[in-house]
N, C-alpha and C positions, 0 to 999 in steps of 0.2 A: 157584595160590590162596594167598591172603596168610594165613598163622598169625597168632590173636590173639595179643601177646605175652603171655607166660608171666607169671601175676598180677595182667592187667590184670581180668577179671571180678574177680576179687576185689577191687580195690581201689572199682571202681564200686560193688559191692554195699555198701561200706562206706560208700562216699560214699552212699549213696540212705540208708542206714539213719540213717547222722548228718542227714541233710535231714530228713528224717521226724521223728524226734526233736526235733530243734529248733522246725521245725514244729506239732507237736502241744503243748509246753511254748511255745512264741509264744500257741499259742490258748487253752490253760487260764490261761496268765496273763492274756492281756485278757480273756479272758468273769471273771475273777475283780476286775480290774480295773471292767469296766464293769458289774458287776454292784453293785460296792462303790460305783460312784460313784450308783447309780440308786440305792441303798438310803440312801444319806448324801441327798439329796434330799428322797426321800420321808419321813425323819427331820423337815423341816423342816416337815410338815405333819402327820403322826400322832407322838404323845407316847406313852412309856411302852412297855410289852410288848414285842414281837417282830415283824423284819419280816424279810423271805427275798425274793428275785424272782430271774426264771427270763427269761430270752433269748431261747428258743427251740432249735429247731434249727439254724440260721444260723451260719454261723461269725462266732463275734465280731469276726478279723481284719477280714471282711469289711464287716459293721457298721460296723466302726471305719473303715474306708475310706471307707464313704459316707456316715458321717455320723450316721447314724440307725438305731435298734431297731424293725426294721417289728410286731414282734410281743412283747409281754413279759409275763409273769404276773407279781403283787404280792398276799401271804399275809401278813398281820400279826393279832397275835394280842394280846387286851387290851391294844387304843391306843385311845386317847382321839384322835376325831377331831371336830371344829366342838364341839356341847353335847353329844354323844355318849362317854361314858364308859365303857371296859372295855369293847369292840366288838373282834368280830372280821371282818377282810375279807379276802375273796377277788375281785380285781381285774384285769382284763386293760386292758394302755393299749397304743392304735395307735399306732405310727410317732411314736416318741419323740426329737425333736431332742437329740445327746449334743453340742452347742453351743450358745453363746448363750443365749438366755430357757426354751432346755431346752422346747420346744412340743410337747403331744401332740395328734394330731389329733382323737383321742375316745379313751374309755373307759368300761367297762362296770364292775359292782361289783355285789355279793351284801354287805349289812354282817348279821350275825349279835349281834343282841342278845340275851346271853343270862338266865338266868331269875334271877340275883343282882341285874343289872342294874334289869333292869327292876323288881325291889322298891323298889331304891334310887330311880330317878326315881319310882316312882308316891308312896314318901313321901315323897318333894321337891315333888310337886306338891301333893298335898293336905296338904302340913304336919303326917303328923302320922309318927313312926314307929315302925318295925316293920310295916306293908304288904307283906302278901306275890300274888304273882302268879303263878299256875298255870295253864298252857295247857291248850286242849284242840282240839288239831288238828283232829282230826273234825265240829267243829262252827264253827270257825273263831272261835273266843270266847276271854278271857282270863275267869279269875275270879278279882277283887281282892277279897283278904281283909284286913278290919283286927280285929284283936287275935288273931285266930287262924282256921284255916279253920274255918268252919260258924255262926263265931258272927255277923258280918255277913260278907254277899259279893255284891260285885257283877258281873255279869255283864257284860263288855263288848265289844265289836265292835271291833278295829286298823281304824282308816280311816286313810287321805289325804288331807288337807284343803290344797290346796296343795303349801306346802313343809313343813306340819306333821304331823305324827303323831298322832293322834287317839284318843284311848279313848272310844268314846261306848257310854256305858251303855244296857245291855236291859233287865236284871231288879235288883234290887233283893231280896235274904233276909236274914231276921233270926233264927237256930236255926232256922232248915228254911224258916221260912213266907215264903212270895211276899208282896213288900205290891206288888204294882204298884197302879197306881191312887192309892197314898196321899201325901202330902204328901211324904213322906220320897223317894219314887221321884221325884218330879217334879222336886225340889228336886237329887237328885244327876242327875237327868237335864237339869239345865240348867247345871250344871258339869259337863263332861268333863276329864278330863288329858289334856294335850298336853305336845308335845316337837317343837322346833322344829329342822327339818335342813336348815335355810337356811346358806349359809355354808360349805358343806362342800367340801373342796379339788378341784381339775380340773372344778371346776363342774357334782359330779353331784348332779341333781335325783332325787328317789325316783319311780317309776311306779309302779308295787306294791310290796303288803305281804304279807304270811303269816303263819301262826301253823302252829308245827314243835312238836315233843316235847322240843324245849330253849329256845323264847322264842321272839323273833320273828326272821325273815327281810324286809330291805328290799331290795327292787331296784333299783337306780339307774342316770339316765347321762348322759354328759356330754361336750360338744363340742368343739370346738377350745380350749384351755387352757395356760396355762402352769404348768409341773409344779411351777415354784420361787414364783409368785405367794401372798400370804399370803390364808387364805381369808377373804372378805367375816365381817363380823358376823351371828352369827345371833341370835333371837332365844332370852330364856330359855326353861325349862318351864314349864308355868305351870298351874294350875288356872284354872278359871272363867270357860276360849272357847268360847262357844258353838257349837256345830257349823252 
């Protein structure tokens, strides 16, 4: 029987441990790599704030071999995306081409508007400022205050009108008392605020809305797209679309 020579285990264990190493520093540097290049991208379409994205589990080497990010999360934080202002998103996009036109094949997204925001567009829309806007989850209502809560507020409904955003008024108070029925109701009841989210990158459409204990929540989603494409124009906000 043949004797291993004397040091050769050792030297293999040394070689495996240096492959290993090297291996492992290959892979933190492309996942840092191709993480930096997906976030320098998506830079090109959300402004401002914070943006982070995630790989998956998949080895980046491998990724990088074939081409493409079959799976990847995108978290950004007060970016300004289409007419959408100070939004935060939580973002998963399929099988990301890391070539070429940069193509994802869909993408899903959660945008989080939260409750500073939506002050600021509601007195963008109606022109006047200081509007403030206070959810109330439980019932699925915002109530828009102007001058202060309780002095006027109106009561209103987050709808989807298209690709719009919709506030369409319920109640109508003035220091406590209901006027429905009276001029003043009908009158704000035939201007609602909108906010148009037409335009918005990877070509996600909103399905649903929500109203959460920090503002609103939009659901959106979007099909075949190019990640680097600059997004269509959207429409501004506006007071005074009829529902």
């Amino acid at each position: 029987m043949r004797l291993v020579p004397r040091g050769l285990w050792g030297r293999v264990l040394v070689g495996v441990v240096v492959l290993a190493v090297a291996l492992v520093a290959a892979e933190l540097g492309t996942r840092a790599v191709v993480e930096h290049r997906i976030v320098s991208l998506a830079r090109q379409q959300m402004h401002g704030g914070s943006v982070s994205v995630g790989i998956g589990s998949t080895p980046a080497l491998i990724d990088l071999m074939r081409g493409h990010v079959s799976h990847l999360t995108l978290d950004a934080e007060h970016v300004r995306i289409g007419n959408l202002p100070d939004v935060s998103i939580d973002a998963t996009l399929h099988d990301l081409s890391l070539s070429g036109d940069h193509r994802v094949r869909g993408s899903d997204a959660v945008v989080t508007v939260g409750r500073s925001t939506l002050d600021a567009l509601a007195s963008q829309a109606a022109g006047v400022p200081g509007i403030t806007v206070s959810p109330r989850p439980s019932k699925g209502t915002l109530v828009v205050s102007a001058i202060s809560p309780g002095v006027v507020d109106v009561i209103a409904e987050p709808r989807l009108q298209g690709t719009r955003l919709t506030l369409v008024p319920q109640h109508v108070r003035v220091l406590g008392f209901d006027l429905n029925g009276t001029a003043l109701q009908r009158f704000v009841a035939r201007h609602p605020a909108s906010q148009s989210l037409a335009g918005l990158p990877l070509s996600l459409a909103p399905s649903t809305v929500r109203v959460t204990a920090g503002g609103l929540q939009v659901v959106l989603r979007g099909g075949s797209s190019n990640l680097t494409a600059p997004a269509a124009g959207g429409g501004e906000s506006a007071a005074g679309q009829a529902p």
